[in-house]
C-alpha positions in Angstrom: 12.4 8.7 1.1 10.0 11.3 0.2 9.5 14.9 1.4 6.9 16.2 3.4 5.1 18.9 1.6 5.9 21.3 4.2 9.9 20.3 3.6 10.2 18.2 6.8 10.3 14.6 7.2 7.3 12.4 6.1 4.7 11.4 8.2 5.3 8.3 9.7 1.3 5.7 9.5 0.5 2.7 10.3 -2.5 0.7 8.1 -4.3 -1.2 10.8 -6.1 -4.3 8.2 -5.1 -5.4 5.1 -8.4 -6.3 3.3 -9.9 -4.6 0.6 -10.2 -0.7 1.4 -6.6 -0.9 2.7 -5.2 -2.4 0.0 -6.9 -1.0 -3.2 -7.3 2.4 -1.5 -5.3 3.4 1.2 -2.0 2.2 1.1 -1.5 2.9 -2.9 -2.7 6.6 -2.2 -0.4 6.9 1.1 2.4 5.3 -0.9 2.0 7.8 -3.9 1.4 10.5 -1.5 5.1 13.0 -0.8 3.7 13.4 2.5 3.2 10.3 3.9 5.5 6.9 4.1 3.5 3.2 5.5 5.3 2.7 8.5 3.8 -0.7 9.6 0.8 -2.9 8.6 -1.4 -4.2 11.2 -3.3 -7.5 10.0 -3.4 -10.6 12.5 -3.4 -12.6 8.7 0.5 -12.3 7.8 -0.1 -12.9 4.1 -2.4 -10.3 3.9 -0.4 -8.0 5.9 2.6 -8.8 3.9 0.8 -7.9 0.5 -0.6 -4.8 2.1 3.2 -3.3 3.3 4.8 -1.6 -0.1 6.9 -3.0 -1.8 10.5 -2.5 -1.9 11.2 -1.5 1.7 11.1 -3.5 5.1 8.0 -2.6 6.7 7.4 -3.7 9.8 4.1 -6.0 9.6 2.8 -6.9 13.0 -0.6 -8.9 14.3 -1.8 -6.7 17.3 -2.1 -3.1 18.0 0.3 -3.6 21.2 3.0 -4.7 18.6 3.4 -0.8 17.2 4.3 0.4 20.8 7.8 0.9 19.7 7.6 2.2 16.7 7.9 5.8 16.3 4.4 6.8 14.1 2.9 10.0 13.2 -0.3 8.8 12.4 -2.6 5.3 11.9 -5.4 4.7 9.7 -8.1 2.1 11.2 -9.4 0.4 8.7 -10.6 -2.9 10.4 -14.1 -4.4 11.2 -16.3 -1.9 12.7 -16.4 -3.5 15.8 -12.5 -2.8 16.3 -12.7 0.6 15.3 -13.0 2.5 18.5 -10.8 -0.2 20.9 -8.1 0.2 18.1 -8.3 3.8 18.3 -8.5 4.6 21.6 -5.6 1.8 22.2 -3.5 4.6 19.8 -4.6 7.6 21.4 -3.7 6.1 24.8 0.1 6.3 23.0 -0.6 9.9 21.4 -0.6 8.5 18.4 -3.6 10.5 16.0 -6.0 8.1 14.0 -8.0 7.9 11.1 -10.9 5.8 11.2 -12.7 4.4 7.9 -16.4 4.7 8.0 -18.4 4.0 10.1 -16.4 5.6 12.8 -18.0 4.2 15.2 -21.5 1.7 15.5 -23.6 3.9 18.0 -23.7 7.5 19.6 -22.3 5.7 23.0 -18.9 4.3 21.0 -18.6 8.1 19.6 -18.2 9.2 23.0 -16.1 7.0 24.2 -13.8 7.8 21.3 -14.2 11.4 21.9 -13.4 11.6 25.7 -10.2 9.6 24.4 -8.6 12.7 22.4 -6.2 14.1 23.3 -3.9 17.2 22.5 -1.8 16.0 19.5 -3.9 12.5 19.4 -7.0 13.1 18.1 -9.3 11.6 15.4 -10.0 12.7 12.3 -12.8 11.2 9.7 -15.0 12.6 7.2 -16.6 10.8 4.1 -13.9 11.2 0.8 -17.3 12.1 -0.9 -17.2 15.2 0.4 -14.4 15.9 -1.9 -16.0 14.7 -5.1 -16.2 17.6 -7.6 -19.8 17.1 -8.0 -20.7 17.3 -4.6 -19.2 20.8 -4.7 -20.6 21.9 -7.5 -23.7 20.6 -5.8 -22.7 23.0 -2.9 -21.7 25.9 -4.3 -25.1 26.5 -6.1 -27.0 26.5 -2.4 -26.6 29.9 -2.0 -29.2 30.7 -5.2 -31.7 27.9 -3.7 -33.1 30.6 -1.2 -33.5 29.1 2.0 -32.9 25.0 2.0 -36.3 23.2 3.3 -35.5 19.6 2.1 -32.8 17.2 1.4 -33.0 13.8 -0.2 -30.1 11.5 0.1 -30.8 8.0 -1.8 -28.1 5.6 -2.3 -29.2 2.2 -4.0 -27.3 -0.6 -5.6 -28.2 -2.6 -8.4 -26.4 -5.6 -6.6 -23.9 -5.3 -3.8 -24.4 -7.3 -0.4 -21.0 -7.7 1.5 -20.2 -11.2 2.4 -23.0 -13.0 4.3 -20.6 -15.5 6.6 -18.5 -12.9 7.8 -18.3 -9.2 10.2 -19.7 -7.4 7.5 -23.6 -9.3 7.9 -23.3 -10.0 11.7 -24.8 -7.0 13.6 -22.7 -7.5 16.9 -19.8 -6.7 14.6 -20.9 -4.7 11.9 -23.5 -2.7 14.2 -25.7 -2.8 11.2 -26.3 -2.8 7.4 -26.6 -0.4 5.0 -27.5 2.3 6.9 -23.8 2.0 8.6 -22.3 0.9 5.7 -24.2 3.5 2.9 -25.8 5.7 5.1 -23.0 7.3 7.0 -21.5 8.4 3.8 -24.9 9.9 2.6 -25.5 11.6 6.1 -21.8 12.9 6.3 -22.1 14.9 2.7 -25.9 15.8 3.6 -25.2 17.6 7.0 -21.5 18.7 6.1 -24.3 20.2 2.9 -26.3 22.2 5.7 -23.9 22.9 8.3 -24.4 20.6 10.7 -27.8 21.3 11.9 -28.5 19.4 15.2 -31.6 16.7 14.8 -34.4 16.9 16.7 -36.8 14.1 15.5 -36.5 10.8 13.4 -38.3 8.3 12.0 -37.1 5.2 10.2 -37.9 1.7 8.7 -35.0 -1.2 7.8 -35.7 -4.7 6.0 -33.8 -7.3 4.6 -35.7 -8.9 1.8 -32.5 -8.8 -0.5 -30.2 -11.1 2.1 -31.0 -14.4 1.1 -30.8 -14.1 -2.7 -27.6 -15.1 -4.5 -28.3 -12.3 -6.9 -27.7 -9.4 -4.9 -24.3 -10.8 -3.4 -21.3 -8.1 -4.3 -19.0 -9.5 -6.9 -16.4 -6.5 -7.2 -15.6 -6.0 -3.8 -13.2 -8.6 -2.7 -14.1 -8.6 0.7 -13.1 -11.9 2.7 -15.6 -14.3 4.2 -15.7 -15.3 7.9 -13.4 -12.6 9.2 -14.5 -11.5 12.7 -17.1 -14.3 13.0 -17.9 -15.0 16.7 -18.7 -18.7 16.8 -22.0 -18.3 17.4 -25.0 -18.0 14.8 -24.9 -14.4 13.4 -27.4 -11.2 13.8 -28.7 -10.3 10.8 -28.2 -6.5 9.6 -30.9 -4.9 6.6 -29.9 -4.6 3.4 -32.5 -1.6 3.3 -33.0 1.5 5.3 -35.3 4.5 4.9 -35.7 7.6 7.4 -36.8 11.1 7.8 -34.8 13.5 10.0 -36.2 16.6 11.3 -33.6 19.5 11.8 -33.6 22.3 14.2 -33.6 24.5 11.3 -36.9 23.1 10.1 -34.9 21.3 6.8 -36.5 17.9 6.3 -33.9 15.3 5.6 -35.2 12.0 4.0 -32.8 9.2 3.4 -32.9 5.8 1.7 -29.5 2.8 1.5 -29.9 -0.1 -0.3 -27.9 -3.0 -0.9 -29.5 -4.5 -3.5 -32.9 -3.9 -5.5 -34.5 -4.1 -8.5 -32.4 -1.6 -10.5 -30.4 -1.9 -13.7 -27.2 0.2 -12.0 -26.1 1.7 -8.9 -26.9 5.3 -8.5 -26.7 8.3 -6.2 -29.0 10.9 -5.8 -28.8 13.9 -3.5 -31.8 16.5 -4.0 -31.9 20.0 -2.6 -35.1 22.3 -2.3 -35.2 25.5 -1.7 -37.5 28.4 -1.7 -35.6 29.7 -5.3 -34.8 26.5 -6.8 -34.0 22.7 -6.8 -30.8 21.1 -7.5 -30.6 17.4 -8.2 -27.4 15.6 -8.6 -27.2 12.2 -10.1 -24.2 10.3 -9.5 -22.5 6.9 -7.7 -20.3 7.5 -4.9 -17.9 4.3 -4.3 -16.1 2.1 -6.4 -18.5 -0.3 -8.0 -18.6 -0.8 -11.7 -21.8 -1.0 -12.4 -22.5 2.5 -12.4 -24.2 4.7 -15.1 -21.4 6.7 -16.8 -20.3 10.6 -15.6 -22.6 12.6 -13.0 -25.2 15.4 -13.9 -26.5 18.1 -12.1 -29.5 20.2 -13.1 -31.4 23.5 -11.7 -34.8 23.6 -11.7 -36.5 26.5 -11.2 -40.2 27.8 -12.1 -40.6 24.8 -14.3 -37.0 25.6 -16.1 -34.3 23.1 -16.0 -30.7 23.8 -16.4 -28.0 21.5 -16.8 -25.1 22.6 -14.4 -21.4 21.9 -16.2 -19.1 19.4 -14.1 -15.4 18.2 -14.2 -14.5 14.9 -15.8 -13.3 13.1 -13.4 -12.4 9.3 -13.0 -13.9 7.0 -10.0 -12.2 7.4 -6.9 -9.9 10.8 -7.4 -12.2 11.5 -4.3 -10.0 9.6 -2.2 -7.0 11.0 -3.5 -8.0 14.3 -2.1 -9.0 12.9 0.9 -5.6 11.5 1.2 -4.1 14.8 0.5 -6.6 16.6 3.1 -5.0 14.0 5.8 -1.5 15.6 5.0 -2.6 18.7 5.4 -4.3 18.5 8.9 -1.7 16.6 10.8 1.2 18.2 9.1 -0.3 21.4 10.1 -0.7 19.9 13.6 3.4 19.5 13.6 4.1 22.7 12.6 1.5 24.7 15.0 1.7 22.8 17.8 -0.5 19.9 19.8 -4.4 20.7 19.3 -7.5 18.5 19.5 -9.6 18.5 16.2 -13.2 18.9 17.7 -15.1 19.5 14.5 -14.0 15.8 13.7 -15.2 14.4 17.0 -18.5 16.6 16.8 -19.3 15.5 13.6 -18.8 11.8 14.4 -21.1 12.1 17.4 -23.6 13.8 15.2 -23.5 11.0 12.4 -23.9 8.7 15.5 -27.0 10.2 17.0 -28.5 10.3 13.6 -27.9 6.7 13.0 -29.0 5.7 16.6 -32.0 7.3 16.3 -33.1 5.9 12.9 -32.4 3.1 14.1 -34.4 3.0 17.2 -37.0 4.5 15.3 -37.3 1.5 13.6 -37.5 -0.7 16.2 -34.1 -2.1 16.5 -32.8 -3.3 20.1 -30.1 -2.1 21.3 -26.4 -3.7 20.3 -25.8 -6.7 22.8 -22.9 -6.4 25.4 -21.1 -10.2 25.5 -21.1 -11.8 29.2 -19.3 -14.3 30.5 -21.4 -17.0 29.4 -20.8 -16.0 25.6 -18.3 -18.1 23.5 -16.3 -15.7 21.2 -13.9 -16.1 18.7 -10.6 -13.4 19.3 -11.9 -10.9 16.8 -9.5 -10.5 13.8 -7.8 -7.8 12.6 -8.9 -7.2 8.8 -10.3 -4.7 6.8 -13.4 -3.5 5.1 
């Protein structure tokens, strides 16, 4: 059994889903991790669950939330369809049990709040983007301070080819809550706001299309992600493998935003871009895991018709995780040691990222989410990861 870092016990988690994220990211990093030990795996797919637990040890692996009610847990990480995200959670906070949900927390600003009236002292949620703890992204942040005073952000995330699974959760709207604007955009929106200090937004605009989902060619081929899980019976929603916006801050910084599944690109590629009144800084990355990714990150300074090239770690694809990982330990273990609180700049963030998304997407012209009635035949929603 391995120590906690602060010398007590290890924190005891649950992984609610065993797909993809939870078994290439999160259990790996928990199991490596001194702090933590995997308590129980959540999956209603027993196989899956099974290859998820680590191995070695008799974990318990159970198919419903309910089934964890008496097990003694520190902590869970929610990584299940988005749909499940906030019913899982709050089902866990009921039990003062803290959570941490994958992206997107939550699929609108009304789901956000639910989650955050459900905190409690001790139980609370944390999230944030690992991206905000690549080492490019800081070095991207620790040269605003010389850009004068910030008027624009750019956040562009496009992928050569990488549509999730078109006959499962991922593509169905009522379950996903949306394409890439969910799926890349929160992460682009969490690192861009956490960038300006979480300005509040006071005007959007936005456009979404979905030219790219019917073409073989854009499909994803390195995920791994499962077809059909959380299908509802019933013909699916469709969700845009394209979004572009423009947020207006109430600090006058214009944020502009584009997510793309697929396109007409060689590679996938990240590109944040800051302007200032002193300067410009563009970075030029790919946040995630895919391989099809231009090699290393580069950051430059441009100022007065001078560019600069800014020096960055080496650092292999997905050590940002790690340190996400790592960030986890040190919140809740800190929570043990000082005592029950509530971690409100979580919650506020997540309703921020919520009203962004909510916004560009009723910019765009996008109805509301549909609530099921009686008269809808569902499917029980399954339990498995991004």
């Amino acid at each position: 059994m391995n120590p906690d870092v602060s010398g007590g016990p290890p924190l005891r988690i649950a992984i609610l889903g065993a797909g993809w994220v939870s078994r290439t990211v999160w259990r790996p990093l928990l199991d490596a991790h001194p702090a933590f030990e995997v308590a129980a795996v959540v999956d209603t797919d027993p196989l899956a669950a099974r290859a998820t637990a680590p191995e070695g040890r008799d974990v318990p692996v159970v198919s419903r939330v309910a089934d964890l009610a008496g097990l003694d847990l520190d902590a869970a990480v929610v990584a299940l369809p988005n749909h499940l995200h906030v019913p899982a959670a709050c089902e866990l906070l009921a039990r003062g049990v803290p959570v941490f949900v994958e992206k997107p927390v939550c699929r609108t600003l009304a789901e956000a709040r639910t989650l955050a009236a459900r905190a409690l002292d001790g139980a609370t949620v944390h999230a944030w983007s690992a991206a905000r703890h690549r080492g490019d992204v800081r070095a991207l942040a620790g040269l605003l301070p010389s850009l004068g005073e910030v008027r624009a952000l750019d956040l562009n995330w496009t992928r050569a080819a990488g549509v999730p699974q078109r006959d499962g959760w991922f593509t169905d709207r009522r379950t996903a809550g949306g394409g890439s604007l969910l799926d890349l955009g929160w992460h682009l929106l969490d690192v861009g706001l956490d960038l300006l200090g979480w300005p509040q937004v006071t005007r959007a605009l936005g456009t979404v299309s979905g030219d790219w989902m019917g073409r073989a060619d854009a499909a994803a081929d390195w995920s791994g992600r499962a077809a059909g899980d959380g299908a509802t019976g019933a013909p699916p929603e469709p969700v845009e493998d394209t979004a572009r916006g423009f947020l207006l801050t109430e600090t006058g910084v214009a944020v502009s935003l584009e997510s793309r599944w697929a396109s007409h690109h060689a590679l996938d590629s990240t590109t944040l871009t800051v302007e200032g009144t002193e300067g410009v800084a563009v970075l030029r990355c790919t946040f995630g895991f895919s391989p099809h990714r231009a090699g290393g990150s580069s950051l430059t300074l441009l100022r007065r018709g001078e560019e600069t090239a800014v020096p960055l770690p080496d650092e292999p694809v997905g050590v940002e995780y790690e340190r996400q990982v790592a960030e986890l330990a040190r919140r809740l273990t800190r929570a043990r040691a000082d005592g029950p609180r509530t971690d409100a700049g979580s919650l506020a963030e997540i309703t921020a990222l919520a009203s962004c998304v909510d916004r560009l997407y009723d910019a765009a012209g996008r109805r509301a989410l549909p609530v099921p009635g009686p008269s809808r035949k569902t499917v029980r929603p399954q339990l498995r990861s991004h």
